[in-house]
N, C-alpha and C positions, 0 to 999 in steps of 0.2 A: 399158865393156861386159864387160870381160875381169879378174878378177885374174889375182893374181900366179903362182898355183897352176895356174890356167888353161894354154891351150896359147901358146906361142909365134909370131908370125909367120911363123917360116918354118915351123913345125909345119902352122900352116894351108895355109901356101901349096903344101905335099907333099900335106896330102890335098886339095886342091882340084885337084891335077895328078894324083890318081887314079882308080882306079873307085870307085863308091859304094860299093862292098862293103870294099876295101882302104883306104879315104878313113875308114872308120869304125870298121875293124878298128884304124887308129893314132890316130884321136880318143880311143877309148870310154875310156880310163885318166883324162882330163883332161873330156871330157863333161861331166859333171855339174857342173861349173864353170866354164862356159860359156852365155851366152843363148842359146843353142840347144836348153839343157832346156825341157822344158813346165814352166810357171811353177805354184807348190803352187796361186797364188791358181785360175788353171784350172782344176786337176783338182777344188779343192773345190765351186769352182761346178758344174762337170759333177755330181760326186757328187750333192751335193744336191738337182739338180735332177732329176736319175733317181730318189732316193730319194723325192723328192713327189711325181713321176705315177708312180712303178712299184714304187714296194716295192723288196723285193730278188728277188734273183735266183737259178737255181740254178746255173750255172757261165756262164764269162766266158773271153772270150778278147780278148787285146791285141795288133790287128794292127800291126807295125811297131814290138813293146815297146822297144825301142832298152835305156836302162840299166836300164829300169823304171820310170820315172817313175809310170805308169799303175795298175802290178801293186795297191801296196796298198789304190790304192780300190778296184780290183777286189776283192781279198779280202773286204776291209769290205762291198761291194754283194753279191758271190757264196757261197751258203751251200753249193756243191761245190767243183768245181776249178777251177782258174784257171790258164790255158795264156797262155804268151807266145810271140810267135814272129816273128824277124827274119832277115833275111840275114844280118849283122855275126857273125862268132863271136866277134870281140871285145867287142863290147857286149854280148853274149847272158853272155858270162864276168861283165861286170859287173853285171848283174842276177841273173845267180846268188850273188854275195858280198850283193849288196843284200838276195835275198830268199831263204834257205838253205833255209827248208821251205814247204809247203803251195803252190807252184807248179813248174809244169812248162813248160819251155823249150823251144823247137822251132826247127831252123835251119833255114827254108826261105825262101825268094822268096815274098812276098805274092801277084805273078801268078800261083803255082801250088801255090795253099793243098795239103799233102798232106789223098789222100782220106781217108788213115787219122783225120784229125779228126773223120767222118761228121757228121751233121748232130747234134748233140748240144749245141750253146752257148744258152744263153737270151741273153747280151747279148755283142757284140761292141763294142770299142773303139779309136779310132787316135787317134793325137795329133801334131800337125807334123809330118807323114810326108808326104803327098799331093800335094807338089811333088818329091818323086822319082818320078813316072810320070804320061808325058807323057797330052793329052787321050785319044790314042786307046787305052793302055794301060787306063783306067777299065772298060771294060765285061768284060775279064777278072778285073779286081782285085773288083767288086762281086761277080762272079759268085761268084766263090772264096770269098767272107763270105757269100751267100746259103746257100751249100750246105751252111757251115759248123754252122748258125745251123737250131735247131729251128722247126718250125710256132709263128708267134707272136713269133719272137725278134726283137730290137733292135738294130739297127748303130746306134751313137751317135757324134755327133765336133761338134766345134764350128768355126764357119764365123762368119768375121770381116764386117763390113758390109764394101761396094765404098767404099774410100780414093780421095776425089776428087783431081782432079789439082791441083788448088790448093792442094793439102796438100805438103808437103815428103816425107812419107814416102814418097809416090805416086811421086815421082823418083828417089826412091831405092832400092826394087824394080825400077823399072821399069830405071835403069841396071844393077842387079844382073842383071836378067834377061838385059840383050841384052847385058853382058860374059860371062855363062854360053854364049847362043845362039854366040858368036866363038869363046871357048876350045874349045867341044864339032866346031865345025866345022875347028877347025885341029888339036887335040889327040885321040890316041887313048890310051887309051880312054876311053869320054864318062864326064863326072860329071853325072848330071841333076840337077839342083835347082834350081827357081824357084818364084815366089812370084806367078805373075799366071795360072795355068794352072787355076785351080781354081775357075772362078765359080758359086756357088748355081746359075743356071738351068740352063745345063748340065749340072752335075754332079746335080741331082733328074732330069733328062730320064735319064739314064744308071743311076740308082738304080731309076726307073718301069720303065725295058725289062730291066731283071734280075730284075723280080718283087718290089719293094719299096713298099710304102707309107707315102706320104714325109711326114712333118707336121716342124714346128719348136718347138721354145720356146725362148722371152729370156731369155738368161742376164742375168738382174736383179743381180746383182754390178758389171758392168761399164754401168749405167747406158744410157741411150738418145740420140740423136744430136737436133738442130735438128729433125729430122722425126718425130720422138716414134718412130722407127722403133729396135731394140737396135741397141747397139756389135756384139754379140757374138750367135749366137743357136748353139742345140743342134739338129743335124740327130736325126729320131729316124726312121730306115727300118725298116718293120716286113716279118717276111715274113708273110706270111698264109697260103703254103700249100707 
């Protein structure tokens, strides 16, 4: 999973004993060599599949940009600017070396989008972020990309099918998660990160009550399941007003 250039064991085991913000300020150097990036194969499917229901765009913003991964489809889809914006100053540094011109950086808390963004974005995007904030956290976090996000505009993010438990992966989240829920209850200060807290129904219920209108498409890259149902599909929340 990991080379050699990658982080260390006990690198990890420092940031998994930190805050998310400190945890990522000593990852972001080694990040991007790490399965923990959004994988290229992702974001191209995302791209292109915003490129064939929506054209482009006129500017874009990348919630939870971490090293960048997301920024240069953003550019490629956005025919203005293109704002990233994370907690990490660390990783914020590293997507500034990634992308030197034509984006703009912003250090804030995704819970408390600054107003100064005003409602100005055509397309918002997140990517492996949404297991650092817990269920009841989401209806701040939506609200903060509604407001961001002009009449019309587009939150996109892709949403994995529900991994049966007869699946070996499903044990293996699933122990991730509840040695996270033990560390955070014994350990201060908490690291939130799971990977079980983010189910489609829910999370469209919590997009509906922030003023979003919520459709999907099948990210056709990653094929479809025994149920002719996708592996993979694209949330597209629209604001209408």
């Amino acid at each position: 999973m990991f080379t050699s250039q990658g982080p260390s064991l006990r690198e990890l085991a420092v940031q998994a004993f930190s805050s998310v913000e400190h945890g990522y300020d000593l990852l972001a150097p080694k990040f991007d060599r790490t399965p923990f990036r959004t994988p290229e194969r992702m974001l191209d499917a995302v791209e292109e599949t915003l490129a064939q229901r929506e054209g482009s765009f006129g500017s874009g913003l990348d919630v939870c940009c971490g090293t960048g991964a997301g920024l240069a489809m953003l550019r490629r889809l956005c025919r203005d600017r293109v704002t990233g914006v994370d907690l990490s100053a660390g990783m914020l540094a590293e997507a500034a070396r990634a992308h030197p011109e034509g984006v703009d950086l912003v250090r804030a808390d995704a819970l408390e989008l600054p107003r100064t963004l005003g409602d100005t974005y055509d397309l918002a995007v997140s990517f492996g972020a949404f297991g650092h904030f817990l269920p009841a956290e989401r209806p701040a976090l939506f609200a903060g990309v509604h407001r961001a996000l002009r009449p019309g505009g587009v939150f996109a993010f892709p949403v994995g099918a529900p991994v049966p438990p007869t699946s070996p992966a499903w044990w293996a989240v699933a122990g991730f998660d509840a040695a996270m829920r033990v560390r955070n209850a014994v350990w201060r200060p908490p690291f939130v990160m799971y990977y079980r807290t983010f189910p489609f129904g829910p999370v469209r219920a919590d997009l509906t009550a922030a003023g979003f209108r919520v459709e999907t498409a099948p990210l056709e890259h990653f094929g479809h399941r025994k149920d002719g149902s996708p592996h993979w599909r694209l949330v597209l929340a629209r604001k209408d007003s």
